[in-house]
C-alpha positions in Angstrom: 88.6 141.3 29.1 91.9 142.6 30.1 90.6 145.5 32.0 88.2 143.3 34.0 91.4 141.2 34.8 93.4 143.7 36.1 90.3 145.4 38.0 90.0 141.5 39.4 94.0 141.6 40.2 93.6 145.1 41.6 90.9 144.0 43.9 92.9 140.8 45.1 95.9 143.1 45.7 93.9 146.1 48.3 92.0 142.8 50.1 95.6 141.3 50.8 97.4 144.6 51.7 94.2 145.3 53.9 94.7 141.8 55.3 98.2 142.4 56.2 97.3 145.3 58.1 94.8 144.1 60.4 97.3 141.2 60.9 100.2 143.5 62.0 98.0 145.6 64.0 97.0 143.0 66.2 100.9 142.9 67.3 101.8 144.9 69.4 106.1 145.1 70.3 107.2 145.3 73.7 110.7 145.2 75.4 111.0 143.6 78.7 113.1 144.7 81.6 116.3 143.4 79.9 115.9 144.9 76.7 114.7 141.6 74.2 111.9 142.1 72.3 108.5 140.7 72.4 105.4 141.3 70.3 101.8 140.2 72.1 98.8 139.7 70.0 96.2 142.2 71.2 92.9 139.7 70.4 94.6 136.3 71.3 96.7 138.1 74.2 100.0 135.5 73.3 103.2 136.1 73.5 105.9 136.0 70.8 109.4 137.1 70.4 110.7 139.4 67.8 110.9 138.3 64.2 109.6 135.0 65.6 109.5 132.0 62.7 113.2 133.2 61.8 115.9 131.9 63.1 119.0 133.0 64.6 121.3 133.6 61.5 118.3 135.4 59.4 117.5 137.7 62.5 121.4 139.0 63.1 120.4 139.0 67.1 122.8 141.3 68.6 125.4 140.6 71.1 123.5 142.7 73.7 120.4 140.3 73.5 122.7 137.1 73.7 122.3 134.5 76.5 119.4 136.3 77.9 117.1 135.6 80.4 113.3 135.4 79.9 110.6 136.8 82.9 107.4 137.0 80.6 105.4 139.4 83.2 101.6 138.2 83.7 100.2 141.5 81.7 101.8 144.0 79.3 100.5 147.1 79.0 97.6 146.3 80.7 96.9 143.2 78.5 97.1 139.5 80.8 99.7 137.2 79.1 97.2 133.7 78.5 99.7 132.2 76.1 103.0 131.3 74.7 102.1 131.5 71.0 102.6 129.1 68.2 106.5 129.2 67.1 106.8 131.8 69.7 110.1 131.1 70.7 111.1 128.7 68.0 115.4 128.3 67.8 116.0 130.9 70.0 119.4 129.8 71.5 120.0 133.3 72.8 117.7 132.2 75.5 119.4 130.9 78.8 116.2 130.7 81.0 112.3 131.3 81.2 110.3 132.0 83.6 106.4 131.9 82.7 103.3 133.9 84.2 100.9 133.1 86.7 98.3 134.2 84.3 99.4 131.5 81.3 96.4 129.4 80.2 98.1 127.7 77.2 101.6 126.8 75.2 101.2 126.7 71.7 102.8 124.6 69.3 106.7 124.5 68.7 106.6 127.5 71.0 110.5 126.3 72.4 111.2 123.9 69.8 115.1 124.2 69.2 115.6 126.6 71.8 118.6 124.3 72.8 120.3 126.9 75.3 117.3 126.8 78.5 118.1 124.1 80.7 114.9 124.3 83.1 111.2 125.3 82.6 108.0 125.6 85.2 105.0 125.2 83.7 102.7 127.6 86.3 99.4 125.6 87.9 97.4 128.4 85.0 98.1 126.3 82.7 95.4 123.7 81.1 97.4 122.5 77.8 101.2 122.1 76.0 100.6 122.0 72.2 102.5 119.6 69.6 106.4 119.9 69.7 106.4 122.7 72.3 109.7 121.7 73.4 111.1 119.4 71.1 114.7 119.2 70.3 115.8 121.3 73.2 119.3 119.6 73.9 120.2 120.8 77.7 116.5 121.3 78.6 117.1 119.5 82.0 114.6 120.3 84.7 110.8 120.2 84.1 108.3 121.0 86.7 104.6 121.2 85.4 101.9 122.6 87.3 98.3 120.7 89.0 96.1 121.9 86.1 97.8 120.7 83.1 95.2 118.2 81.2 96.8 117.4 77.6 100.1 117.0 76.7 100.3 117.0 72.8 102.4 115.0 70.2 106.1 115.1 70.5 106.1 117.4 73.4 109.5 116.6 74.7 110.7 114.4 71.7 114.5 114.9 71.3 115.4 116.1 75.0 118.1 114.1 75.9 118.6 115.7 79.0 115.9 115.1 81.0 116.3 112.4 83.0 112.7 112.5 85.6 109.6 114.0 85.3 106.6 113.8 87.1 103.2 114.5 85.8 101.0 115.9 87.8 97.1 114.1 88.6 95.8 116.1 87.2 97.0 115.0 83.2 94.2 113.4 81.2 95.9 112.6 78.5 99.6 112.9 76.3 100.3 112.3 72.6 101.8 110.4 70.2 105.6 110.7 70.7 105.8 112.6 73.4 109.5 111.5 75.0 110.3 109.9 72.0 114.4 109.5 71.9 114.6 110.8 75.6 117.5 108.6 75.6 118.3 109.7 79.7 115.2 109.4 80.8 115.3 107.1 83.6 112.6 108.0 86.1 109.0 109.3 84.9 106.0 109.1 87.2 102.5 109.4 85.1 99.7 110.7 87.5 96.4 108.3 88.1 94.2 109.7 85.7 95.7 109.7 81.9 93.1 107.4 80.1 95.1 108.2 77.3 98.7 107.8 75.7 99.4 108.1 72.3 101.5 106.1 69.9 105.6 105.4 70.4 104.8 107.7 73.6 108.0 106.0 75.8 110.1 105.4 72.1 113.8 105.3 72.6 114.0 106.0 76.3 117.0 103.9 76.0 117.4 104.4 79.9 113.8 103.8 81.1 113.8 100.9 83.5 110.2 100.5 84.6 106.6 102.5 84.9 103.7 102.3 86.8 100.6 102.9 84.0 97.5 104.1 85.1 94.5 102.1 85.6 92.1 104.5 83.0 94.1 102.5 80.3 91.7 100.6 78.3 95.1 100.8 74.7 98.4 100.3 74.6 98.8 102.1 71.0 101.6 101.4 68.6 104.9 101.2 69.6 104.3 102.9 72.8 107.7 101.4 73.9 109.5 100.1 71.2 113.4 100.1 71.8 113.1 101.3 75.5 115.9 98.6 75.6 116.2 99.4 79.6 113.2 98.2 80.7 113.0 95.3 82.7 109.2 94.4 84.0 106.4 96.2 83.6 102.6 95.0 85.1 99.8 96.2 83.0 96.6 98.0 85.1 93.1 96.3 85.3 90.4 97.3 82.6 93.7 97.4 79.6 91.9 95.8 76.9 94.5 96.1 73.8 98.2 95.9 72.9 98.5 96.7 69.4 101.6 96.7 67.0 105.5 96.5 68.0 104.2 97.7 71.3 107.3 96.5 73.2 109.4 95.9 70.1 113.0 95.8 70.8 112.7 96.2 74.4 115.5 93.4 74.5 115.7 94.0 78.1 112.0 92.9 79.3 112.7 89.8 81.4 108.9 89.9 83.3 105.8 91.6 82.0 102.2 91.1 83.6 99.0 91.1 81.7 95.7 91.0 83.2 92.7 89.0 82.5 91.1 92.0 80.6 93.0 91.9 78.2 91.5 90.3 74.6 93.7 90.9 71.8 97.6 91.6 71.4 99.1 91.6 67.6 101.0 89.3 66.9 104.5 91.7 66.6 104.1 93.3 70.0 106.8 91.3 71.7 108.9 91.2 68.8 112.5 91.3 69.9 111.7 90.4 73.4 114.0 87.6 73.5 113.9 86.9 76.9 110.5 88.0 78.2 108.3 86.3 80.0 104.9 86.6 81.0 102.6 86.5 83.7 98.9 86.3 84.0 95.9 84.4 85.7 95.4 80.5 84.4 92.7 80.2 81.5 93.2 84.1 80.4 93.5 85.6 76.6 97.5 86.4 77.4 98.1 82.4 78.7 96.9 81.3 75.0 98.6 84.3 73.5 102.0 83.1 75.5 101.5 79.5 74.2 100.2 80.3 70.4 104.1 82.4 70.2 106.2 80.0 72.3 106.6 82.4 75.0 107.2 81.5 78.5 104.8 82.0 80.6 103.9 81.7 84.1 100.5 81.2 85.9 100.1 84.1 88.7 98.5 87.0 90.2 101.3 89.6 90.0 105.1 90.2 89.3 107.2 87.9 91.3 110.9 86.5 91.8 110.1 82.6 90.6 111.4 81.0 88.0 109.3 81.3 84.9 107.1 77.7 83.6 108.8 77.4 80.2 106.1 76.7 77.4 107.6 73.0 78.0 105.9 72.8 81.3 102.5 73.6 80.5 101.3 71.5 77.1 100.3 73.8 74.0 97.0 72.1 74.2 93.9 71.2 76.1 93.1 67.5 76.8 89.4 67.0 77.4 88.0 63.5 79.4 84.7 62.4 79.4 84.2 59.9 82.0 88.0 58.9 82.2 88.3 58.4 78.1 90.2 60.8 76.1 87.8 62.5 73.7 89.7 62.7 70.2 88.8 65.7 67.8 88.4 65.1 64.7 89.4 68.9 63.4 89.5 71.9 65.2 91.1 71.7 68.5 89.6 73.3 72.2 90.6 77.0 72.6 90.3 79.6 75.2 88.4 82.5 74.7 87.6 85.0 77.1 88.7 83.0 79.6 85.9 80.2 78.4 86.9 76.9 76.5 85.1 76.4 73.5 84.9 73.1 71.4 84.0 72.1 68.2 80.0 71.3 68.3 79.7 68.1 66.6 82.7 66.2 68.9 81.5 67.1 72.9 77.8 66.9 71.7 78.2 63.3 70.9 80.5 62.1 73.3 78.1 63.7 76.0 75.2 61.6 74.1 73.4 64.4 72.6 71.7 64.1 69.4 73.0 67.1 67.1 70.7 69.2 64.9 72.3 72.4 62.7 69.9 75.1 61.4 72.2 76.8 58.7 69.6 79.8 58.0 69.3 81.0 61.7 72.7 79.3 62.2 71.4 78.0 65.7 72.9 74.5 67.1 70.6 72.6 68.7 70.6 69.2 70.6 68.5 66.2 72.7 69.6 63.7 75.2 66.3 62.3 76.7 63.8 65.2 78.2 66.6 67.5 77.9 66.8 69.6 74.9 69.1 72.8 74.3 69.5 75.5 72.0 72.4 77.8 70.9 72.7 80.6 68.4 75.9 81.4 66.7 76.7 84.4 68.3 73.9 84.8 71.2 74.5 85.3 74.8 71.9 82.9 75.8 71.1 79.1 75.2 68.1 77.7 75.8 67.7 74.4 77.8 64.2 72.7 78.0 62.8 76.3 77.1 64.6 78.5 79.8 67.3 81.0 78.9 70.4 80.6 80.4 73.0 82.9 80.3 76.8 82.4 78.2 80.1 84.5 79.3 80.7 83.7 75.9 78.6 82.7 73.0 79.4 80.0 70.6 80.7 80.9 67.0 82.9 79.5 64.6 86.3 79.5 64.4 88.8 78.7 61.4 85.0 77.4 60.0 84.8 74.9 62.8 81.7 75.5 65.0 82.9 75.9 68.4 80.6 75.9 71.7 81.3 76.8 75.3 82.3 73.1 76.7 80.9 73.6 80.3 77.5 75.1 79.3 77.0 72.3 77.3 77.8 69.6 80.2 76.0 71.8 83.1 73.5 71.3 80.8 72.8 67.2 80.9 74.0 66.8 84.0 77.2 66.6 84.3 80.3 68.3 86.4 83.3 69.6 85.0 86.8 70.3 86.6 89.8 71.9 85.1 93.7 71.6 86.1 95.2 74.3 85.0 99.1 72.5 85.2 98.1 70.0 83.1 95.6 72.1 81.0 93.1 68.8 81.5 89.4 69.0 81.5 87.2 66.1 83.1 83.7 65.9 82.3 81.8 63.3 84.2 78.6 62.4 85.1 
C-alpha cells in the first residue's frame, strides 16, 4: 500500500512540475526601450510586468526602474500586444505614465489596480472591454480618455479614484458594472454615451461632488443603490421606457430637491428615496410615481418635465380619490380606489351597484360578472378583456384583487352601461354620470 502511495505521490509531483513548465514557457521576458521589464504570454499574447502579483516591497525594484514611464509597443518580438493581462500591473507605483498600443483588444482585471503614481491613461479605439477593478484605487489617476469601441466597463473599474473629476464615455459603451465610480468623491462632470442599456448596482456611489446626469434612454433598471450618498446631486429626470427603481437607489442623496419620473415607470421600493429630505417629484397626473409620491408623503408635482415652480405639497392634492355617481358621493365600504398603471380600479361590489348592475361572482374561474337590463358584462380576474353583451373589449388593465378586495377598472365598467366619466386631476375627483 505504501509503495502504490508514493508511486501515486510521484505521479502527482512530475504532472505538477510538468505543469509549471508549460506555464513558464508561455512567458516570454522582454525589456522595453527604458530598461523595465515585461513578460508577454506567447498563446494569450498579454502583457505583464516583471514579478507581477508582488508588490513593491517583495520585488526590491531598483532605483534605476523608479518613476518610469510605460510605452507598451503594439508587437514584441513579432508577437501583437492584444492585452493588458489580469494583475498585470497591479501596485506598481514605480510607474509615472502609460501609454497603450494601437493593437490592444482587452484590459484585464486589476491590471492597474493600486498603481497610485500614473496620473492619466488613453484607452486606444482597439479596445472592446476594461475588466473588474482595472483601475481601482489609483489615487492621482486624473485624466481618462477612452476610445469609440469600448462596449463593457466591468465592476469597480474606477472605484477609489479620487482624482478624477470628468469623464466621458464614448457611444459606443453598452454597458458598466456594479461599482464602477464608487467613492469618486471629485467626480463632478460624467457624460454616459446614448446607448448603455445597462448600469450595475451603487454605479454613481459616493460621488460626493456629482451634481447632475443625463441617463440614457435604453434604461429599462435603476439597480440598487446606483446613487446612494451622491450627496451633490440636485435633479435628475429619468429617460422614457425606465421601468424599475429598486433599493436605497437615491439613498442619502440629501441634496435631491427635483427628480422626474416617467409614466413607465411601475414599481419603486419603498427605501429608494430614503434620506431625501427635501425631494420632490415630478411626473404626469394619474401615473405609478403620483401614487408612489402620495402613499410616502412626498411632494409632488403634476408636469411634463423639470421645471422652476414651486412644488404642490402632498397638502394640495388629497391622498385619495373621490368618486361621484350622478352628483352623490359613492362611499366604500372597504378597500379604497387606487391607481394602477395609470387606470383607477375600484372595489367590484361598490361601483357595480351604485351604477345599478346586478353582481354575480364565480369563485372557481374567479370571473366577475354583472346585468343592468340587455346589458350584461363579463370580467376575469386577471384577463385583458371583458366581455359586454358577448363582445370582447379590450382592458389597459385587468381587474384583480388587491389587499383581498376585488378591484375592477372604474371606467370600463361605466363605458360599459352607458355612462361618461371625467377626471380632475387637482382634485383627484371622478364623476360618473349618465
Amino acid at each position: 500500500m505504501k509503495r502504490k502511495t508514493a508511486l501515486f505521490m510521484a505521479m502527482i509531483s512530475m504532472f505538477a512540475s510538468a505543469s509549471t513548465v508549460s506555464a513558464a514557457d508561455k512567458m516570454h521576458e522582454y525589456k522595453l526601450d527604458n530598461g523595465y521589464e515585461v513578460e508577454i504570454n506567447t498563446v494569450s499574447h498579454e502583457i505583464f510586468s516583471k514579478n507581477h502579483g508582488q508588490k513593491n516591497s517583495d520585488t526590491a525594484v531598483s532605483a534605476t526602474v523608479k518613476y518610469v514611464e510605460i510605452n507598451i509597443p503594439e508587437s514584441i518580438d513579432s508577437m501583437p500586444i492584444t492585452g493588458i493581462g489580469s494583475g498585470a500591473f497591479t501596485d506598481r507605483d514605480e510607474i509615472s505614465k502609460v501609454t497603450l498600443p494601437s493593437s490592444l483588444q482587452t484590459i484585464g482585471e486589476k491590471a492597474f489596480w493600486g498603481a497610485d503614481s500614473f496620473s492619466s491613461i488613453t484607452v486606444p479605439n482597439s479596445v472592446t472591454s476594461i475588466g473588474k477593478s482595472a483601475f481601482e484605487s489609483c489615487d492621482l489617476l486624473s485624466s481618462v480618455s477612452l476610445g469609440s469601441g469600448l462596449k463593457t466597463i466591468g465592476d469597480f473599474t474606477f472605484k477609489n479614484c479620487k482624482s478624477i473629476r470628468s469623464i466621458k464615455l464614448p457611444d459606443s459603451v453598452e454597458s458598466i458594472g456594479q461599482g464602477t465610480f464608487e467613492n469618486c468623491k471629485s467626480l463632478k462632470s460624467l457624460s454616459l454615451g446614448k446607448n448603455i442599456n445597462d448600469i450595475g448596482g451603487g454605479a454613481f456611489k459616493g460621488c460626493s461632488s456629482l451634481e447632475n446626469l443625463a441617463l440614457p434612454d435604453g434604461l429599462t433598471i435603476l439597480k440598487s443603490n446606483t446613487f446612494d450618498s451622491c450627496t451633490s446631486l440636485y435633479s435628475l429626470t429619468l429617460p422614457n421606457g425606465l421601468k424599475t427603481i429598486e433599493n436605497g437607489v437615491f439613498g442619502n442623496c440629501s441634496s435631491l430637491k427635483k427628480i422626474y419620473i416617467p409614466a413607465t415607470v411601475k414599481n419603486i421600493s419603498k427605501n429608494a428615496f430614503d434620506g431625501c429630505e427635501n425631494v420632490v417629484i415630478y411626473c404626469k397626473n394619474g401615473t405609478y410615481a403620483q401614487q408612489y409620491a402620495l402613499d410616502k408623503k412626498i411632494p409632488v408635482m403634476v408636469a411634463d418635465k423639470i421645471d422652476g415652480e414651486a412644488p404642490v405639497v402632498e397638502e394640495a392634492i388629497p391622498d385619495h380619490i373621490t368618486v361621484f355617481v350622478n352628483n352623490e358621493e359613492l362611499v366604500f365600504k372597504n378597500a379604497q380606489p387606487v391607481i394602477v398603471d395609470g387606470r383607477t380600479l375600484v372595489p367590484m361590489r361598490d361601483i357595480f351597484e351604485a351604477l345599478g348592475l346586478i353582481v354575480g361572482w364565480d369563485g372557481e374561474t374567479k370571473t366577475v360578472t354583472g346585468k343592468k337590463g340587455v346589458t350584461n358584462i363579463s370580467l376575469t380576474i386577471g384577463k385583458t378583456k371583458m366581455l359586454v353583451n358577448g363582445a370582447e373589449q379590450p382592458l389597459d388593465v385587468p381587474a384583480q384583487i388587491i389587499s383581498g378586495s376585488t378591484m375592477v377598472p372604474l371606467r370600463a365598467i361605466s363605458n360599459s352601461v352607458g355612462c361618461k366619466v371625467t377626471w380632475d386631476q387637482n382634485t383627484r375627483t371622478i364623476n360618473i354620470n349618465d
